[in-house]
Backbone as JSON, one array per atom type, in Angstrom:
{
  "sequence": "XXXXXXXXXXXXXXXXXXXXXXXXXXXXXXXXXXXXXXXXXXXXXXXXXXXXXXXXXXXXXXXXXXXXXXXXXXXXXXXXXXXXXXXXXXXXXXXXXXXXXXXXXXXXXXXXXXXXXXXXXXXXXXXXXXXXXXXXXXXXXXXXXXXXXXXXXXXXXXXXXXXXXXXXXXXXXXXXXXXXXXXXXXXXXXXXXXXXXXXXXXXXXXXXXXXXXXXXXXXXXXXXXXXXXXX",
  "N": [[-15.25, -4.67, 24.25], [-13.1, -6.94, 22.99], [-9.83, -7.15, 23.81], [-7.77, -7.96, 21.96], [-8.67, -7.47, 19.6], [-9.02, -4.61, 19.72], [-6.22, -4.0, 19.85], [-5.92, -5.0, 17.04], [-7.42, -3.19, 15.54], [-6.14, -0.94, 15.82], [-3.56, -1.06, 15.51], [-3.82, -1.06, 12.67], [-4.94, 1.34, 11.86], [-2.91, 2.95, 12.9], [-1.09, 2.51, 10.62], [-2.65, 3.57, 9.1], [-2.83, 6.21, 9.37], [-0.36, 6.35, 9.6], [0.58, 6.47, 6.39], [-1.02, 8.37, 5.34], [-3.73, 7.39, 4.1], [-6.85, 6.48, 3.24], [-9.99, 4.95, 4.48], [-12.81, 2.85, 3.82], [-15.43, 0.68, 4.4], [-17.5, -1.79, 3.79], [-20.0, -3.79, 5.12], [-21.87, -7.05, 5.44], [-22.97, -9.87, 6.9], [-21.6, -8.8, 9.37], [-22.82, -6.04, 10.63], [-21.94, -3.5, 10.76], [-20.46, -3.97, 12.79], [-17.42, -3.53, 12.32], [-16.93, -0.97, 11.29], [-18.03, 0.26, 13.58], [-15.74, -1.07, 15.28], [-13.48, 0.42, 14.2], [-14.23, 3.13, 14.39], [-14.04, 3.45, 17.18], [-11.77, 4.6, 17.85], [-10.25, 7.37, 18.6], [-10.53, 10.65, 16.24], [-11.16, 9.44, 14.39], [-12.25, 10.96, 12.26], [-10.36, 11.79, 10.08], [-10.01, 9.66, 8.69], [-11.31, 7.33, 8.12], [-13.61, 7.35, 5.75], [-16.71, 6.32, 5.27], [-19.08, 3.96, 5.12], [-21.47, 0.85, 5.07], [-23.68, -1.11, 5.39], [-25.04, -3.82, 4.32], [-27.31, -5.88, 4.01], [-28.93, -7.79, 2.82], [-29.26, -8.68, -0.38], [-30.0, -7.54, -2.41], [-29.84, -5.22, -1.83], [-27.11, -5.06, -1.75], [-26.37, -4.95, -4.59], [-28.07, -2.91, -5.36], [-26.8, -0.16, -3.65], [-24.11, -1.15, -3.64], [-23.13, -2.07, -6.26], [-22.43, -4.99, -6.94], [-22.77, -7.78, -9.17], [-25.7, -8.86, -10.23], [-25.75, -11.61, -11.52], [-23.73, -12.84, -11.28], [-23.89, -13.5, -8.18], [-26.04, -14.86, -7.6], [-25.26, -17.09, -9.11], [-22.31, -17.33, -7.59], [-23.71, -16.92, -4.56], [-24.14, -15.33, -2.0], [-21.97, -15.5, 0.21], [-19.09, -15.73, -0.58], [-15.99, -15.35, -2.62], [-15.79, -13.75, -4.87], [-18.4, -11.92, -4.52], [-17.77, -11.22, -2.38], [-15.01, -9.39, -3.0], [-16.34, -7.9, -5.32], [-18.02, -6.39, -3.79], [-16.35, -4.89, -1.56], [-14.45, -3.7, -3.88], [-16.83, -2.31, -4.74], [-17.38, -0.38, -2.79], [-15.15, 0.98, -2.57], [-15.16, 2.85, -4.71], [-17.06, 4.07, -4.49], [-16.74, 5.48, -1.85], [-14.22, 6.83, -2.4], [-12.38, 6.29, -1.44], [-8.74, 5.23, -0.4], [-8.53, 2.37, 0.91], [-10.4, -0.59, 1.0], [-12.72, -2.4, 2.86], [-14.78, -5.34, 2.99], [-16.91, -7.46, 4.32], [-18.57, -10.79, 4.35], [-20.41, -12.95, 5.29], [-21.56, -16.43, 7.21], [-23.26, -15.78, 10.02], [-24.64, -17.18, 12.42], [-27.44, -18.28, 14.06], [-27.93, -20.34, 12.59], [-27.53, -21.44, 8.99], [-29.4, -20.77, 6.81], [-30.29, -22.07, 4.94], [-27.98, -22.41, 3.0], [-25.37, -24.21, 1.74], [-22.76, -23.57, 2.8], [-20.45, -23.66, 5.74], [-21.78, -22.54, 8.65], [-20.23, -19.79, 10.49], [-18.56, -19.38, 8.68], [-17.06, -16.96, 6.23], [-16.11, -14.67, 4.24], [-13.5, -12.4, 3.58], [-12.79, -9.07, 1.49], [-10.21, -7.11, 0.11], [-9.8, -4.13, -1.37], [-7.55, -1.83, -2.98], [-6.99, 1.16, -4.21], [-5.07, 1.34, -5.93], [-4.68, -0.91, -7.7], [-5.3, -3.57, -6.95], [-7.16, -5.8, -5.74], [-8.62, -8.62, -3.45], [-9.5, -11.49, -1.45], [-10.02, -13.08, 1.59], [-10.71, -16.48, 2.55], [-12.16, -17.75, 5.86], [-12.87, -19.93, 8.69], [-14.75, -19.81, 11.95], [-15.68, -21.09, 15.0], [-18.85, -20.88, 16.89], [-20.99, -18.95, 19.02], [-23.56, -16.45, 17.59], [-22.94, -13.93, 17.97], [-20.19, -14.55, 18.65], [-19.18, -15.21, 17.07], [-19.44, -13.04, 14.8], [-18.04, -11.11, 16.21], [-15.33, -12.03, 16.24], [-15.04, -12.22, 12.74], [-14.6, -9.58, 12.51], [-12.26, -9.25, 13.86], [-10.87, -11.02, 12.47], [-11.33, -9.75, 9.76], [-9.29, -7.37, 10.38], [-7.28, -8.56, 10.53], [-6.77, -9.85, 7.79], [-6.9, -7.39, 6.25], [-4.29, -6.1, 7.45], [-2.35, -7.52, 6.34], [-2.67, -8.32, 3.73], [-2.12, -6.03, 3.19], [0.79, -5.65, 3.75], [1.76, -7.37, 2.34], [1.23, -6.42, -0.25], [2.53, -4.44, -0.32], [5.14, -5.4, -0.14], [5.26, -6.61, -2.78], [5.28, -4.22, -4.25], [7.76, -3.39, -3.35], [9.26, -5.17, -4.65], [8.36, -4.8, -7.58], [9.36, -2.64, -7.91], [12.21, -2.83, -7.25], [12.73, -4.81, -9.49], [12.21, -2.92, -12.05], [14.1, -1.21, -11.87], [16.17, -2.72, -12.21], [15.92, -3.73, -14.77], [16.26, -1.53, -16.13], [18.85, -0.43, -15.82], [19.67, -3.15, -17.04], [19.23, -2.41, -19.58], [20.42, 0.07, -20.1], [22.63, -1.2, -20.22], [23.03, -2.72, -22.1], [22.85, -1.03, -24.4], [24.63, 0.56, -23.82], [26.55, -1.3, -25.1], [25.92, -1.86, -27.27], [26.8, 0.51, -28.82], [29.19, 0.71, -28.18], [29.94, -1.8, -29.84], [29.01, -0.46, -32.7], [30.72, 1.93, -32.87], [33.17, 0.44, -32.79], [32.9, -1.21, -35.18], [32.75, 0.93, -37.27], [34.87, 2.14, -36.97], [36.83, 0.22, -37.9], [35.84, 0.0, -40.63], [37.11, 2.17, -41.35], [39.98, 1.73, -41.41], [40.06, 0.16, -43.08], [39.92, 1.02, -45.45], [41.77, 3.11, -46.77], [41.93, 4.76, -48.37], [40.23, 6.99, -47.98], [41.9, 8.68, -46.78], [43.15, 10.06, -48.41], [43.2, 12.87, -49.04], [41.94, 15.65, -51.21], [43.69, 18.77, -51.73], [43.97, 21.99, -51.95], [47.39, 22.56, -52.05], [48.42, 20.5, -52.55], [50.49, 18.89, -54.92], [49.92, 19.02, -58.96], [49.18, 18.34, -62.35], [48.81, 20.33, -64.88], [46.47, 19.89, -67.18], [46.25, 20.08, -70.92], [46.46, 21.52, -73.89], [50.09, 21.91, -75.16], [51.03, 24.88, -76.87], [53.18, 26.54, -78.76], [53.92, 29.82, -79.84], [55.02, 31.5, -82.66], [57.06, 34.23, -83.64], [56.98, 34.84, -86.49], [54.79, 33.8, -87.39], [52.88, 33.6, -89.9], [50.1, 35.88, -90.54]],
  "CA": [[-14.6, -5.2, 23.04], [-12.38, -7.96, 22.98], [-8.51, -6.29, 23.92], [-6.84, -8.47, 20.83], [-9.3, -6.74, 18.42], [-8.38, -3.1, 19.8], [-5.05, -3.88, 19.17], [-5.5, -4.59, 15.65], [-7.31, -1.85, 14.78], [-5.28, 0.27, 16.83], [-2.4, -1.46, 14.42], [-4.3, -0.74, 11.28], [-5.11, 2.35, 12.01], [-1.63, 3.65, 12.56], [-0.57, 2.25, 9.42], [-3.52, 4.65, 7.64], [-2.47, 7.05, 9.48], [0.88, 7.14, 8.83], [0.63, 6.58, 5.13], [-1.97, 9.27, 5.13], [-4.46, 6.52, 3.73], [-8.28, 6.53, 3.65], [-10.84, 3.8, 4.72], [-13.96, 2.4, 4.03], [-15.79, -0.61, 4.71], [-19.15, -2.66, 3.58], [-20.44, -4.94, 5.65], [-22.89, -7.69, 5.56], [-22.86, -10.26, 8.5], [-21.33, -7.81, 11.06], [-24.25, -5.2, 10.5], [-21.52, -2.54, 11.32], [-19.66, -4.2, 13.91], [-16.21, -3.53, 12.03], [-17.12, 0.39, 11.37], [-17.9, 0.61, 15.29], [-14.65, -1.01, 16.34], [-12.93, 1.3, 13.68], [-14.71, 4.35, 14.9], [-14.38, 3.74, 18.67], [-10.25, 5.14, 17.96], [-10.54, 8.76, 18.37], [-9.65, 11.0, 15.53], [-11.72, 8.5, 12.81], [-12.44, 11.34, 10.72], [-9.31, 12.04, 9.72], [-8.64, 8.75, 7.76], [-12.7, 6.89, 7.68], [-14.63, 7.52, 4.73], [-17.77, 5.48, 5.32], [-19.28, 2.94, 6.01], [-22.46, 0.59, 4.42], [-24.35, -2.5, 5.74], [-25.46, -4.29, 2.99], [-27.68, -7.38, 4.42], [-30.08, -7.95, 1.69], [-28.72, -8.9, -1.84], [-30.89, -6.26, -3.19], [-29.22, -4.1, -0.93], [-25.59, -5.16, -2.73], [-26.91, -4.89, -5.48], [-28.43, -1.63, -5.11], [-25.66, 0.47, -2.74], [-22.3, -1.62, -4.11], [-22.62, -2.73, -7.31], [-22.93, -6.38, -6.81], [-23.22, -8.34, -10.35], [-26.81, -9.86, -9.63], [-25.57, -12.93, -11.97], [-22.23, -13.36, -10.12], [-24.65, -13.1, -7.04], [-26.82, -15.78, -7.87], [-24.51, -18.22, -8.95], [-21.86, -18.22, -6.26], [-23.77, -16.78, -3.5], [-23.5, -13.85, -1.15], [-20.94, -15.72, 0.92], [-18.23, -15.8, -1.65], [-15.02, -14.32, -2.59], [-16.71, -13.06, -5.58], [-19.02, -10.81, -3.8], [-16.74, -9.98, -1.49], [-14.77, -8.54, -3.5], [-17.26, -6.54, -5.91], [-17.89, -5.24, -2.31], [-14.93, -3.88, -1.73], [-14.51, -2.62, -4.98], [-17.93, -1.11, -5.07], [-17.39, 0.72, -1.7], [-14.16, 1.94, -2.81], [-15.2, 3.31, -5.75], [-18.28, 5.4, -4.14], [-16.17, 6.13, -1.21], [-13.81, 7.49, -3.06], [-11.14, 6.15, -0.72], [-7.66, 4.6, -0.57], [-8.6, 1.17, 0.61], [-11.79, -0.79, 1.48], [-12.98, -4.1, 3.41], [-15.44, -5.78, 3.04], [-17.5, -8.48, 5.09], [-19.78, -10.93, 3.95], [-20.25, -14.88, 5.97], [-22.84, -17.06, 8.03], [-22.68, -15.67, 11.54], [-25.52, -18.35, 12.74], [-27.13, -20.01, 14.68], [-28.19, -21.5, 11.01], [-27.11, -21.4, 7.54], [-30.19, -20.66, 6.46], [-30.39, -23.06, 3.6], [-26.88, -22.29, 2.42], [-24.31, -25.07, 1.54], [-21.77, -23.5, 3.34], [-20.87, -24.25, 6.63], [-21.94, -21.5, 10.03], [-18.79, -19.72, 10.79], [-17.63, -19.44, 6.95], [-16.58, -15.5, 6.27], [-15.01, -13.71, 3.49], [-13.05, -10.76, 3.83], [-12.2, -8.67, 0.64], [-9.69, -5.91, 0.76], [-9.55, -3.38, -2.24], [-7.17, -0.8, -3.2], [-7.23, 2.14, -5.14], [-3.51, 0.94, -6.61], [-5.92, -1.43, -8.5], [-5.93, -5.04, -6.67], [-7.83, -6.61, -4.63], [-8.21, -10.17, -3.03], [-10.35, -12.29, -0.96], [-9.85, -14.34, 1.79], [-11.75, -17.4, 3.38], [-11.49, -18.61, 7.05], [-14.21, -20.3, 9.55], [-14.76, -20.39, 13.16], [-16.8, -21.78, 15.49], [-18.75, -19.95, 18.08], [-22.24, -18.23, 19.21], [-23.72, -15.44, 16.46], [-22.11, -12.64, 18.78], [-18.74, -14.89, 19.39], [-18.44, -15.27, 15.28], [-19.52, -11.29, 14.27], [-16.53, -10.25, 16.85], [-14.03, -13.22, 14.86], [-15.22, -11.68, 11.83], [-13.76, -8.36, 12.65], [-10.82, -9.45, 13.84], [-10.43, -11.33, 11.19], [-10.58, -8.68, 8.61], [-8.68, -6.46, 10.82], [-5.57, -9.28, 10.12], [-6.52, -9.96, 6.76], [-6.23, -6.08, 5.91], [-2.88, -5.8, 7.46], [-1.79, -8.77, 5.97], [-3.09, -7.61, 2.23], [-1.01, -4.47, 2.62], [2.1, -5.79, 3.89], [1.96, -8.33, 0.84], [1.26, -5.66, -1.33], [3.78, -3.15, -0.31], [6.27, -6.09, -0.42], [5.05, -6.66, -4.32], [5.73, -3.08, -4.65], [8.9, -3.03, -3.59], [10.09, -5.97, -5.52], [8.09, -4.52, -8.8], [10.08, -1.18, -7.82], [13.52, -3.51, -8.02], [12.89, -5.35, -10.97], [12.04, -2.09, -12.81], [15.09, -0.6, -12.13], [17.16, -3.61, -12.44], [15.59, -3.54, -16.01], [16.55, 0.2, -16.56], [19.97, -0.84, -15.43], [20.02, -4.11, -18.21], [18.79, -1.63, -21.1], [21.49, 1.08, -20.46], [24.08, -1.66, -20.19], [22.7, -3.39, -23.6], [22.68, 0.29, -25.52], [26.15, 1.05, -23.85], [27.44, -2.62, -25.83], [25.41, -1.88, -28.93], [27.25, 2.11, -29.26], [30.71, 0.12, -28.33], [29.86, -2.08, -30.86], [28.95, 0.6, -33.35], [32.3, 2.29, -33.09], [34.1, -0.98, -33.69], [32.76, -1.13, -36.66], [32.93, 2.44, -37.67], [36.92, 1.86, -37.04], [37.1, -1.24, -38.84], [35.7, 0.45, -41.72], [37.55, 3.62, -41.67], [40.81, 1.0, -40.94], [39.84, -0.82, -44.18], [39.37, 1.9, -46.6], [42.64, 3.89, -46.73], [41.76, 6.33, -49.67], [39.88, 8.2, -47.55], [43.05, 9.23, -45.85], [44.17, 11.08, -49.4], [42.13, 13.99, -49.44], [41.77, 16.55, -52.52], [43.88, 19.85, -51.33], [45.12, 23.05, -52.84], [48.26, 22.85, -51.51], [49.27, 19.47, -53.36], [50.61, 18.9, -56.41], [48.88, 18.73, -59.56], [49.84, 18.58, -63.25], [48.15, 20.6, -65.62], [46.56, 19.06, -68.51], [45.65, 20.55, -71.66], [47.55, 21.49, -75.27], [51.26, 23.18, -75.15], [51.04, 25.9, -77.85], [54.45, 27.64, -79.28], [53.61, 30.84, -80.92], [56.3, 32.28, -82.72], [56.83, 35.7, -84.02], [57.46, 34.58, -87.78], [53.63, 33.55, -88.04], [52.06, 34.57, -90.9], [48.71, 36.89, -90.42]],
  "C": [[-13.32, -5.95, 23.46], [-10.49, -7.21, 22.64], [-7.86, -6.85, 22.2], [-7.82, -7.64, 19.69], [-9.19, -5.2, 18.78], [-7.58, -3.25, 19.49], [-4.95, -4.04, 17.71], [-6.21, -4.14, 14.83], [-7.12, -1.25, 14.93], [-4.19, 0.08, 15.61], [-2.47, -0.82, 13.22], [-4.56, 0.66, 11.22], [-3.87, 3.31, 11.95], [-1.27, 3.31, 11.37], [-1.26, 3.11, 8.38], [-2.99, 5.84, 8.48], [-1.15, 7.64, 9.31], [1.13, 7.49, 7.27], [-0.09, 7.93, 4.63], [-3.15, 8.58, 4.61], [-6.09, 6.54, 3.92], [-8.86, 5.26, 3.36], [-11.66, 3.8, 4.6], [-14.12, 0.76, 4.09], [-17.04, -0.64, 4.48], [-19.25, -3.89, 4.24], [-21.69, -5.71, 5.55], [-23.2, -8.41, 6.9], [-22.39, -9.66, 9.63], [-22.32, -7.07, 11.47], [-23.33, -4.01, 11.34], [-20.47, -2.67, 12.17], [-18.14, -3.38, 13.49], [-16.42, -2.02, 11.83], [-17.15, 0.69, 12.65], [-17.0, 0.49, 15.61], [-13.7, 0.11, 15.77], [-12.97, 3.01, 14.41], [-14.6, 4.39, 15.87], [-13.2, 4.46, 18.76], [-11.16, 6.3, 17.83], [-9.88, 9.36, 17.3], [-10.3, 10.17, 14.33], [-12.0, 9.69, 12.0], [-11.2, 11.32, 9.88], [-9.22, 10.7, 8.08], [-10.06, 7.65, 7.62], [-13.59, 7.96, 7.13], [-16.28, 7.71, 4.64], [-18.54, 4.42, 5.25], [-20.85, 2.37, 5.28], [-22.69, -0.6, 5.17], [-25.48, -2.85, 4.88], [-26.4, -6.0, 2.87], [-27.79, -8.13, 3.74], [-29.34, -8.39, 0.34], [-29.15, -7.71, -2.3], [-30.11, -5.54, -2.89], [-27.75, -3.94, -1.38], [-25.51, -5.29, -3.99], [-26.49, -3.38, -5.79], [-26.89, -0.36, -5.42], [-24.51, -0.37, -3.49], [-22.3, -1.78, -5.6], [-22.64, -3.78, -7.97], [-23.35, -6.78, -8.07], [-24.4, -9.45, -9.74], [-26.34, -11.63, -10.1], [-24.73, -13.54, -11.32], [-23.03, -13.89, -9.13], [-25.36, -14.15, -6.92], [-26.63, -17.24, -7.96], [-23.42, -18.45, -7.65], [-22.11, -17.83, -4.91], [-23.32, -16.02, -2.83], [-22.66, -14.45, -0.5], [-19.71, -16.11, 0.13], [-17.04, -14.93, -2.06], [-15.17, -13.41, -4.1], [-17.12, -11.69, -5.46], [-18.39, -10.02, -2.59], [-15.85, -8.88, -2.16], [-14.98, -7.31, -4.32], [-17.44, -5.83, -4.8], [-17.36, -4.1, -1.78], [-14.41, -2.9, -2.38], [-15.81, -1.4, -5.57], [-18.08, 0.17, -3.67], [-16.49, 1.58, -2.26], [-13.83, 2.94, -3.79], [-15.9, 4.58, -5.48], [-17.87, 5.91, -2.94], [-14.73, 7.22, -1.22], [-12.07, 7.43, -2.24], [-9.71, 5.32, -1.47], [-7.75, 3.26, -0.55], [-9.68, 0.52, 1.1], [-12.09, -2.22, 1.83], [-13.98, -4.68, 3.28], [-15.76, -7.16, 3.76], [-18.34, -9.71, 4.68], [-19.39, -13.05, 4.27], [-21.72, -14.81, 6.46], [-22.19, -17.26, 9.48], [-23.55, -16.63, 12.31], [-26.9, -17.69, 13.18], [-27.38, -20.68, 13.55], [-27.26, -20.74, 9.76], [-27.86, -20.96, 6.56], [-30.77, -20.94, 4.92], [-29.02, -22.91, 2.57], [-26.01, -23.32, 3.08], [-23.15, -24.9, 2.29], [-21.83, -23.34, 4.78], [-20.87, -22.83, 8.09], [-20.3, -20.97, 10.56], [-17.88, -19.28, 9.93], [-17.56, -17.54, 6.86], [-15.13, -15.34, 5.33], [-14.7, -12.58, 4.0], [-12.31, -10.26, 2.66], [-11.89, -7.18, 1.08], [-9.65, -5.79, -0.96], [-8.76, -2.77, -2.42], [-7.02, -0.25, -4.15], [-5.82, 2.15, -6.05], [-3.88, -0.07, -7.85], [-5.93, -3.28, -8.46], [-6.51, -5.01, -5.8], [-7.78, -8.47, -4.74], [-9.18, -10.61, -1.91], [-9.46, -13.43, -0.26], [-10.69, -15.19, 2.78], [-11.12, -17.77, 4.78], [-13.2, -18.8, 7.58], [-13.77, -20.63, 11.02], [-15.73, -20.91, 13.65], [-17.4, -21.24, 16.95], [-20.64, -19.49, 17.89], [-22.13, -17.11, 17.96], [-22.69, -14.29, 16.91], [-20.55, -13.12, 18.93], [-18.26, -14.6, 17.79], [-18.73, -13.84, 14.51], [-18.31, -10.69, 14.89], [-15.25, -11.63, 15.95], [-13.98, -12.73, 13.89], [-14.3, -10.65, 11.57], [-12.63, -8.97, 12.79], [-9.96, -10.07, 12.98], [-10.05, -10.93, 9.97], [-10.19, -7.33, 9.42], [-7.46, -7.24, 10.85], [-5.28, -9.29, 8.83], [-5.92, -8.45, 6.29], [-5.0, -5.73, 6.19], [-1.88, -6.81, 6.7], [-1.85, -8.9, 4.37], [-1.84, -6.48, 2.05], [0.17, -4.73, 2.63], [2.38, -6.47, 2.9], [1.76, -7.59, -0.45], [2.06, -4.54, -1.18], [5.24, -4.4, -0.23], [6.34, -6.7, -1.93], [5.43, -5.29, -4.51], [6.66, -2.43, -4.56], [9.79, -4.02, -4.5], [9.65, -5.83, -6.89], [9.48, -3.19, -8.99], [11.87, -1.65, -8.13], [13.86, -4.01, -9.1], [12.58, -4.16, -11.89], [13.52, -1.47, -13.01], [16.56, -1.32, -11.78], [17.17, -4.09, -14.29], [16.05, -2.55, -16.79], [18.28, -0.42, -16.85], [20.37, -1.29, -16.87], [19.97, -3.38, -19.48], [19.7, -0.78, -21.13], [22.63, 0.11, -20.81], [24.0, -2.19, -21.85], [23.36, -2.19, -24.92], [24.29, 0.84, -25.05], [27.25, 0.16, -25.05], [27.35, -2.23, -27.12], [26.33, -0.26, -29.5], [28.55, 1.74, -28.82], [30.96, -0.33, -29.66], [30.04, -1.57, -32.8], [30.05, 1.19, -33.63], [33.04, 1.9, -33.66], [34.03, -1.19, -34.94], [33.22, -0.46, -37.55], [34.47, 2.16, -37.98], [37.42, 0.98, -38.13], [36.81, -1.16, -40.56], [36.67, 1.16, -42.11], [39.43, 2.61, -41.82], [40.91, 0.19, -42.89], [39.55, -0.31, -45.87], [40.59, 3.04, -46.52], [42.59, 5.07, -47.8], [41.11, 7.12, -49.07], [40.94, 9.14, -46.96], [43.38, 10.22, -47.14], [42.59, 11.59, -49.84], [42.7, 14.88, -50.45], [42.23, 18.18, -51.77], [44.34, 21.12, -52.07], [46.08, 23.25, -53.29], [49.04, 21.58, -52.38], [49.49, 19.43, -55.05], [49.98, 18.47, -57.87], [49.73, 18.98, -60.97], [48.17, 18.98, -63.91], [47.54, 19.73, -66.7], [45.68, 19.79, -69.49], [46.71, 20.52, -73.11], [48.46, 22.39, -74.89], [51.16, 23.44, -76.85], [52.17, 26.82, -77.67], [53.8, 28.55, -79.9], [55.42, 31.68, -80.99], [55.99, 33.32, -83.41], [56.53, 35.82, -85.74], [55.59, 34.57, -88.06], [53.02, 34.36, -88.36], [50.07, 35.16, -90.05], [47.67, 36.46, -91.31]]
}
């Protein structure tokens, strides 16, 4: 195996392993290749799931999920189907995040429009995106199945780091939001007060309250009785 493709799933690998993270993968054009180089690290249970080769349409269909109509119209080599891929592994693997494979490794095209070399790679995660991406090389069946891999052994690191750098700038704007809403509700209960004052400021009779202690004039009839009155 080709040293630059140990290294980056040697790469990827630490990164599931530190996160604690679980893997799967569906492949079509590799027929496994990318599960083998995965699995050759020692220690794959730990943090691989499982694993599908999905040649056939039927077969992605079947095993993934695969919308036959999607399927039909833009073609198993597609970011489409790559991605239902992805998302249908990761669903029945029950993992953290999932790759998928699916190009024209050669020597033909085999009546497909697109050109020998062509290869999606969709990455999933259980956080709830996924994404698709296209590249093409040029090379023998065996030179472009090992490209493949390595290919979605960049794209995948290259998915996560772009999605853990969306997740820290969702994680700032949330609580740069929190922030704006206390400062708003601190203005509006300043506000509030001001008012309150401005009332209480503007209404001075409340100040003369009704007490016991103050003075008060009786009111009713003064009645003399004198002693003289008759019976």
């Amino acid at each position: 195996m080709d040293a630059n493709i140990q290294s980056a799933a040697a790469k990827l690998v630490r990164k599931l392993k530190t996160d604690n993270y679980s893997l799967t993968v569906a492949e079509s054009c590799t027929g496994g290749l990318l599960a083998s180089t995965l699995t050759d690290i020692a220690g794959a249970s730990s943090w691989f799931k499982k694993s599908w080769v999905t040649y056939a349409n039927d077969a992605k269909i079947a095993e993934l999920g695969v919308d036959p109509e999607e399927l039909a119209q833009k073609g198993a080599v597609s970011a489409q189907v790559a991605i239902m891929m992805a998302k249908g592994a990761l669903e029945r693997a029950e993992a953290d995040y999932a790759i998928s494979v699916t190009g024209i490794a050669g020597p033909t095209n085999e009546g497909s429009s697109k050109p020998i070399g062509t290869v999606y790679i969709g990455i999933a995660s259980k956080h709830g995106w996924a994404n698709a991406i296209r590249t093409q090389i040029g090379g023998t069946r065996a030179e472009n199945k090992a490209g493949f891999v390595y290919f979605a052994l960049l794209t995948a690191m290259q998915c996560w780091e772009e999605a853990m750098v969306r997740k820290t700038e969702e994680e700032i704007a949330a609580k740069l939001a929190e922030i704006e809403a206390e400062r708003r509700e601190q203005e509006r209960e300043a506000e509030r007060e001001r008012r309150d004052q401005e009332a209480r400021e503007q209404a001075p009779w409340q100040d003369e309250a009704w007490s016991e202690e103050s003075d008060s004039e009786e009111i009713g009839l003064e009645v003399e009785w004198s002693e003289d009155q008759e019976e």
